[in-house]
Residue, then its C-alpha position, 0 to 999 in steps of 0.5 A: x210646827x206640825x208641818x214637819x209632821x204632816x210633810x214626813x207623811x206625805x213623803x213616807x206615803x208617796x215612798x210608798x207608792x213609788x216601790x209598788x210601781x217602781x217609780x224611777x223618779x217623782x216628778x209632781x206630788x199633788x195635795x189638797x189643804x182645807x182652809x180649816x185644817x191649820x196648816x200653813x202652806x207656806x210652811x208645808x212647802x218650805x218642810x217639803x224642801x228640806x225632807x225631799x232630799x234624799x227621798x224620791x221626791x228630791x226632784x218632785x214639785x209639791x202642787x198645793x190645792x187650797x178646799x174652801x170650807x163647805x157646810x150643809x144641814x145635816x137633816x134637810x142637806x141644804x148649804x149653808x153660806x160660808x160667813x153665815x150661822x152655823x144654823x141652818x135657817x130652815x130647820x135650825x140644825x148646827x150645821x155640819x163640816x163636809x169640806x175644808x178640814x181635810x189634808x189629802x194626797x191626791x196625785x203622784x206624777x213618776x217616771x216609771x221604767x219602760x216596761x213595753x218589751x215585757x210580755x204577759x203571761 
C-alpha cells in the first residue's frame, strides 16, 4: 500500500509550505491523481485521515482531482484516442504518455495570521 507513502509525502510537503507562510490552519489540500498512476483514491484518502492528526493538516479536506489519460505522437503531435493503439496511425510512431500518470500537489487553502498592521519597510 504505498498510499501510506505517498500520503506521508504530501503532509511532509504541505508541512513545509505551511512554516514559509506561517499558516495557522490548512483548511483544503488539493491534488491531482492520473488514472495511470496505480493509486487508489479510496486508500489515499482514508491514509490522509489517519497521518493528518496531529499534523497541520488535522482539520484539512483532501479535494481529489482525477487526470484521464492523454496520448500523442511524439513526431507529428497528433492525439491519439484514449482506447486506441498505442500507434499513431498517420506516421506510425508508439505513442507517447503526456497525462494521467502523474500524482500532483496542486492547491494548499490556509489561514495565515493577519498580518495587516504590519508596516513595510
Amino acid at each position: 500500500m504505498h498510499e501510506y507513502s505517498i500520503v506521508q509525502s504530501l503532509v511532509d510537503a504541505v508541512t513545509s509550505e505551511c512554516g514559509g507562510h506561517a499558516a495557522a490552519l490548512v483548511l483544503r489540500v488539493h491534488i491531482e491523481i492520473g488514472d495511470l498512476s496505480g493509486v487508489d483514491t479510496d486508500l489515499l484518502t482514508t491514509a490522509f485521515e489517519t497521518f493528518r492528526e496531529g499534523t497541520c493538516c488535522a482539520s484539512a479536506d483532501l479535494v481529489i482531482q482525477r487526470v484521464s489519460t492523454q496520448w500523442v505522437c511524439p513526431s507529428c503531435d497528433r492525439p491519439i484516442a484514449n482506447g486506441a493503439i498505442l500507434q499513431c496511425p498517420h506516421c506510425h510512431e508508439p505513442a507517447q504518455l503526456t497525462r494521467g500518470d502523474e500524482i500532483l500537489l496542486r492547491q494548499i487553502e490556509m489561514e495565515v495570521p493577519d498580518v495587516s498592521g504590519l508596516r513595510m519597510r
